[in-house]
C-alpha positions in Angstrom: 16.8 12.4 -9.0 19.2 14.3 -6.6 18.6 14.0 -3.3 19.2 16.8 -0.6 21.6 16.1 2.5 21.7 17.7 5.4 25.9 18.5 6.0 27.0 18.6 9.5 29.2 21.3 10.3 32.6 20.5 12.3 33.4 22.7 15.6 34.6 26.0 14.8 34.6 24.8 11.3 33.3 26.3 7.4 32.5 24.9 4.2 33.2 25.8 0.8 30.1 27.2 -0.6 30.0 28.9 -4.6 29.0 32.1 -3.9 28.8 33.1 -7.5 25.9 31.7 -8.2 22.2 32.1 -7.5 21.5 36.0 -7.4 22.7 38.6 -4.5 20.3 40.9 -2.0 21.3 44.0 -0.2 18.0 43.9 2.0 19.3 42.8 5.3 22.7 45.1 4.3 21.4 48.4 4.1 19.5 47.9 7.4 23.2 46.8 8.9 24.7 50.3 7.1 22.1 52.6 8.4 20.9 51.5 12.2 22.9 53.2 14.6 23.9 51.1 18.0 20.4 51.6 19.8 18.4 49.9 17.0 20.5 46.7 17.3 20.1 43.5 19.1 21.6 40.3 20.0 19.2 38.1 20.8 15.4 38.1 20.3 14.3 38.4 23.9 16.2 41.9 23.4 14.5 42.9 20.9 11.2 42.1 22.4 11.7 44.1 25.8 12.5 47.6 23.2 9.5 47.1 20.8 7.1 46.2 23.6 8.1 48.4 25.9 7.3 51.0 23.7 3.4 49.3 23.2 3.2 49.1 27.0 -0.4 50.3 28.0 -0.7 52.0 24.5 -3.8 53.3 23.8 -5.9 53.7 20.3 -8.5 56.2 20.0 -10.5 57.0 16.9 -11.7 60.5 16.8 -12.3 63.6 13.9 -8.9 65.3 13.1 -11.2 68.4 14.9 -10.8 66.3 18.2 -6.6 66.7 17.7 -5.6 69.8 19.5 -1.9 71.2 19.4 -0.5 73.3 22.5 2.4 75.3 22.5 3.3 77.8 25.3 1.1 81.0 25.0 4.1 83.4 26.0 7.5 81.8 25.3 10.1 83.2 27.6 12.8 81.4 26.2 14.1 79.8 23.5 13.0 76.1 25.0 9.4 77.4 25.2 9.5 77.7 21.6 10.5 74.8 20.7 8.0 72.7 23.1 4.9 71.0 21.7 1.8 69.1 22.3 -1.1 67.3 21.0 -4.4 67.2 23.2 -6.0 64.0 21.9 -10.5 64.4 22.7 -11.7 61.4 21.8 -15.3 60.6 20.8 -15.6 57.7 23.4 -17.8 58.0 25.8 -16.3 58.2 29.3 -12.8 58.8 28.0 -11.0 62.2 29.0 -8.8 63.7 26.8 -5.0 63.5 27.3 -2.3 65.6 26.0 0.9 63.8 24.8 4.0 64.4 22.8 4.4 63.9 19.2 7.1 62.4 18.3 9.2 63.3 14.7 7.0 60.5 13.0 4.0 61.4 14.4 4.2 65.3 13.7 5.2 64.4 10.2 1.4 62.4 10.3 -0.3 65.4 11.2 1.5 67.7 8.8 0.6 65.1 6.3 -2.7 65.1 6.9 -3.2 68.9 6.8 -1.4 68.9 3.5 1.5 70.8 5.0 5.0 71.1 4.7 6.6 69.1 7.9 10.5 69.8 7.5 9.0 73.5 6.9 6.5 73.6 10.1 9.6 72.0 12.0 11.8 74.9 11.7 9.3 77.5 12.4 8.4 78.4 16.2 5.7 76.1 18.1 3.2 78.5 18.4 3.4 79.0 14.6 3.3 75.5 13.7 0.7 75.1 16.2 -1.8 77.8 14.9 -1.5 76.7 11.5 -2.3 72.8 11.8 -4.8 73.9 14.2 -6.6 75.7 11.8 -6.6 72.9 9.0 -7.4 70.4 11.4 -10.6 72.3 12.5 -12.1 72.8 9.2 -10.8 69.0 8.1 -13.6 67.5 6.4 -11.9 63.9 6.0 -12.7 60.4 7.6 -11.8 60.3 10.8 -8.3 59.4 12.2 -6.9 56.6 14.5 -4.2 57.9 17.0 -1.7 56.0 19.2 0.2 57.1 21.9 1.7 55.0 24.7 3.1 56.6 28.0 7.0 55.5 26.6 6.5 57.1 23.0 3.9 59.9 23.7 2.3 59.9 20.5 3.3 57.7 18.2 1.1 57.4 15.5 -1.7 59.1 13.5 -3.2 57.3 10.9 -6.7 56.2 9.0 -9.2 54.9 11.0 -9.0 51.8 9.3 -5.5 51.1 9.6 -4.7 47.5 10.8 -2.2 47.3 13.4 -0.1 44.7 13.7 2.4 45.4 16.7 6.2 45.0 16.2 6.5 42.7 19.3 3.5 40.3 17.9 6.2 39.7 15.0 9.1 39.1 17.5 6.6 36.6 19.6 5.8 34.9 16.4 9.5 34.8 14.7 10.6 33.4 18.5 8.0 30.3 18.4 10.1 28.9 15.5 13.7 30.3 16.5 13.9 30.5 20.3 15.6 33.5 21.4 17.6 33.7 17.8 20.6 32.1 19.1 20.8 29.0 17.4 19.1 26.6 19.6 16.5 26.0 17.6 18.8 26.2 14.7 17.7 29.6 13.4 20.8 32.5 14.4 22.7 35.8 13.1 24.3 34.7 10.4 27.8 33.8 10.3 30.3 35.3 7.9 32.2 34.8 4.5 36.1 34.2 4.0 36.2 35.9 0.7 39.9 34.6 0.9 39.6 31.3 1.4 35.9 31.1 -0.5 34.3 28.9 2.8 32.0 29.7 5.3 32.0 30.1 8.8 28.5 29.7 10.4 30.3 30.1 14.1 31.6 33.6 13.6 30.2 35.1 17.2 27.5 37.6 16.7 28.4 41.2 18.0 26.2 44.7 17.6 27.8 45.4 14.7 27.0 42.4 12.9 23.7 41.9 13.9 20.6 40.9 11.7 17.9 42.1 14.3 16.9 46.0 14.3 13.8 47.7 15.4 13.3 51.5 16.3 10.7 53.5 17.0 8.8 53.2 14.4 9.8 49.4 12.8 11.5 46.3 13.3 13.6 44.1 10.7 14.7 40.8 11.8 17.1 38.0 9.7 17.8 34.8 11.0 19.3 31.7 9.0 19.5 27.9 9.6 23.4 27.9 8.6 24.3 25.3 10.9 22.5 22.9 8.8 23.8 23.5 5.3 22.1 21.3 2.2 23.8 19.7 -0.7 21.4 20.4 -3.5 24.1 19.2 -6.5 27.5 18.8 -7.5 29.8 21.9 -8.5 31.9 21.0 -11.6 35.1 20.6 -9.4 32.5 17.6 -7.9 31.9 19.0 -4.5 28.6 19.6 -3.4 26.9 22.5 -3.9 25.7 23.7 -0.6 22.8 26.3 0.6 20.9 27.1 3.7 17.5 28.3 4.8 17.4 32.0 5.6 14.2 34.8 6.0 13.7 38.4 7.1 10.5 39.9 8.4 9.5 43.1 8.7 7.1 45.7 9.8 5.9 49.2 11.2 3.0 49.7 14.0 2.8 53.4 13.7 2.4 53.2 9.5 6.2 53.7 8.2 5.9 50.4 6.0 4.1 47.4 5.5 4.6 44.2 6.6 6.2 41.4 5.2 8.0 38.3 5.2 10.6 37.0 2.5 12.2 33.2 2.3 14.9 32.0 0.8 17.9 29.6 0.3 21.2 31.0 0.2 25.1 30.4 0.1 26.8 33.1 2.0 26.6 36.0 3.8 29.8 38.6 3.9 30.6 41.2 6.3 28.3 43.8 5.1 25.3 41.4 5.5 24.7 40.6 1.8 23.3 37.6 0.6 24.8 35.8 -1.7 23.9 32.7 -4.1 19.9 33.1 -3.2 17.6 30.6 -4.5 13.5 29.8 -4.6 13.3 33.4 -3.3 9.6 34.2 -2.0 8.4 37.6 -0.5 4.5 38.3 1.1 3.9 42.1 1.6 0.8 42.9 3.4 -0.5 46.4 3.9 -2.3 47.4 7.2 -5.8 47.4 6.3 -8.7 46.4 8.4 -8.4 42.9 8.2 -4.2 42.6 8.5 -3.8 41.8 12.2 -6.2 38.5 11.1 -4.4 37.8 8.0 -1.1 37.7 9.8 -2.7 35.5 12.7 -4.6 32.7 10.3 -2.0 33.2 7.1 1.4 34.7 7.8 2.0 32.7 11.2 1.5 29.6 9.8 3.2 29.9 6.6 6.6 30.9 8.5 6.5 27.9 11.0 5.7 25.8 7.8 8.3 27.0 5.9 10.5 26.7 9.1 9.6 23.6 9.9 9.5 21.9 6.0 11.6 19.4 4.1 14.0 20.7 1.7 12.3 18.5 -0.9 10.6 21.4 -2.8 14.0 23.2 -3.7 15.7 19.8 -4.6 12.6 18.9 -6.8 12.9 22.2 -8.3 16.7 22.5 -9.1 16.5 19.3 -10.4 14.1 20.3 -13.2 15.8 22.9 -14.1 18.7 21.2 -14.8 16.5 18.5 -16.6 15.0 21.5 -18.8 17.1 21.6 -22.1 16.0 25.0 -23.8 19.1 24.4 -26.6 21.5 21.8 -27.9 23.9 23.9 -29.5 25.4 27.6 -29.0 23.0 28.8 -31.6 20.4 27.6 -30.3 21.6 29.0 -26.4 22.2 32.9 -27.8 18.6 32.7 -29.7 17.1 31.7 -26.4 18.5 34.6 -24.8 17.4 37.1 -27.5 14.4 35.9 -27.3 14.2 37.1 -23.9 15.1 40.3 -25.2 18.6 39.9 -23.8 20.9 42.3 -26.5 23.1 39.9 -28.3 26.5 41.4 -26.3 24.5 40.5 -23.2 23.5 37.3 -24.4 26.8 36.5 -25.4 28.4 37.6 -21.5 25.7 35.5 -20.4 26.6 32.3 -22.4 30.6 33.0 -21.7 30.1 33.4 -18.2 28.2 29.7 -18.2 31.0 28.1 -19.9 33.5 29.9 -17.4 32.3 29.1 -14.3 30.3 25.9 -14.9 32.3 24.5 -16.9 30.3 23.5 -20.0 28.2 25.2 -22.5 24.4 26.6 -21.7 22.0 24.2 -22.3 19.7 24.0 -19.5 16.8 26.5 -17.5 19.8 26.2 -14.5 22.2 27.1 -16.9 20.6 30.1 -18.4 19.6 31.5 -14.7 22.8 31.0 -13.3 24.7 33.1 -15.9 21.7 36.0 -16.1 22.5 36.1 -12.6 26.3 36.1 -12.6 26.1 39.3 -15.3 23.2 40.6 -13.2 26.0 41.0 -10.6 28.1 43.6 -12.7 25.6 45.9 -13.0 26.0 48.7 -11.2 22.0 49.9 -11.1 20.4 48.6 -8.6 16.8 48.3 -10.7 18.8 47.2 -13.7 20.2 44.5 -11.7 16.8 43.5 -9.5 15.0 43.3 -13.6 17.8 41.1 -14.2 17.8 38.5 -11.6 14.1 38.5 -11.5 14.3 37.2 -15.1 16.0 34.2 -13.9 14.0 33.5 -11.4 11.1 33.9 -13.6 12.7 31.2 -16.1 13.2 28.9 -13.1 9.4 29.6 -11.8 8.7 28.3 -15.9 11.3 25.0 -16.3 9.6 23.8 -12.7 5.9 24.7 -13.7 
């Protein structure tokens, strides 16, 4: 059996890695194309301070969409007047006075939502218009009631069902930093380094910067992506006989105020370029979890302690795994290889790239489960369709999942 060994990275140093195989992911790459320099951060600590400072002394109140109350100015005297807006939240609790808060463009969009109305419409109409007319739906709302959230730093930030299950953005920092530290690398977990497409190594000391962060939050979410690339693993040989290297990587994230789930993904991986794109993942595992009632437990009792674990944990499981593969001869002749692909209702000019691009860049004919997954993932590559290409790769993962079973 091969045996997984931890490669020590020299000073200022890369290693060759063979990006082309395993699959690709453009999750962490179109956060890095569309946050704009206030939603990125350097360090985790960073990020903390934003997200919490916008939960500081945030307050949830659940009360009947009746009990949410929108003020505009009665007589608008200039243009300002008719553009300002309210909400005047009266909740059900005893002893609580009502307070009147700002909604926020997220929050609006809630209400507007929840009155079955036309947001980008009510937006562009005067205040004392869009005011009237969600007051009037929300007055003669017969739904369950709502849960709101506003904080003195966001005004209102959220309106949602009363059974929503908030997990708060910095309660995901706090629990990514108890296995990573303060994202630097100290613990081992950091931003990513970067890919030398030219000379096909590398370079897990590439200096983090804003614009090639991994860690993003806003207003209404937070994404982070931290990998253990100082510590890369030799899982095999390449046919040139060097080791075939990968690292531990995952990406978290989630939405307080109801914009997304959460969720966690792992991973091994090879690289990661310029644009933040993983390449060469492996084992890839993803845990989405909506905000129901019981979802701030669920991430305490389940989701904590499957990060640390997998943070933590041997590399045994992958080794074990890609060894298997490679052990699991699905033909013995080329025949035999293009009938295995058909019958995975791969087209036979797909079945064919597939078997071609095996022999080209590993260096012998398809034989085994690796074999098979490599090359589905190497042709998933040139598709140009991002659902195409996702169908693709998760069919070679699935055939991997079946040579381990």
């Amino acid at each position: 059996m091969e045996t997984s060994t931890v490669i020590q990275t020299g000073q200022q140093q890369g290693y060759s890695v063979a990006s082309s195989r395993g699959a690709t992911s453009g999750a962490v790459s179109s956060h890095w194309f569309n946050r704009p320099a206030d939603q990125r951060f350097l360090s985790l600590s960073e990020l903390r301070d934003a997200v919490a400072f916008n939960a500081e002394d945030g307050c949830e109140w659940t009360l009947a969409p009746s009990n949410l109350v929108l003020n505009a100015p009665e007589d608008p005297a200039t243009i300002e007047d008719t553009e300002r807006l309210s909400v005047v939240l009266q909740p059900e609790q005893r002893g609580a006075d009502p307070i009147e808060v700002a909604p926020n463009h997220w929050s609006f969009g809630q209400i507007a939502g929840l009155c079955q109305a036309p947001a980008s419409y009510l937006r562009k109409m005067p205040s004392q218009l869009s005011a009237d007319c969600l007051n009037w739906s929300l007055a003669r709302h017969r739904g369950e009631p709502i849960k709101s959230y506003a904080t003195p730093a966001g005004g209102l930030r959220a309106v949602t069902g009363a059974g929503y299950g908030r997990i708060y953005d910095h309660e995901v920092v706090d629990a990514v930093s108890r296995i990573a530290g303060d994202g630097l690398g100290e613990n081992g977990w950091k931003i990513p380094g970067l890919m030398d497409w030219g000379a096909r190594t590398y370079n897990p000391h590439v200096k983090a910067t804003r614009e090639s962060t991994t860690l993003f939050a806003s207003d209404r979410d937070v994404f982070i992506f931290l990998c253990d690339d100082l510590n890369p693993i030799e899982i095999g040989k390449l046919p040139s006989g060097e080791p075939d290297l990968m690292f531990r990587g995952f990406y978290v994230w989630n939405s307080e105020v109801g914009s997304k789930s959460f969720g966690i993904a792992t991973m091994y991986l090879r690289a990661v370029c310029q644009n933040r794109i993983l390449w060469g993942v492996e084992d890839f595992s993803e845990i989405r979890m909506r905000h129901s009632s019981g979802a701030p437990d669920r991430f305490i009792h389940e989701v904590q302690p499957s990060l640390t674990s997998f943070a933590n944990g041997n590399t045994q499981r992958l080794i074990e795994g890609v060894t298997a593969a490679k052990a699991a001869r699905v033909a013995t002749d080329e025949d035999e290889a293009l009938a295995f692909l058909r019958g995975r209702k791969f087209s036979a000019s797909v079945s064919r790239s597939i078997y071609e691009t095996v022999e080209r860049e590993e260096g012998h004919p398809a034989r085994s489960a690796w074999d098979m997954a490599q090359g589905i993932t190497a042709v998933a590559r040139t598709i140009d369709r991002t659902d195409a290409r996702i169908d693709m790769e998760r069919q070679a993962a699935n055939l991997l999942d079946r040579a381990v079973a």
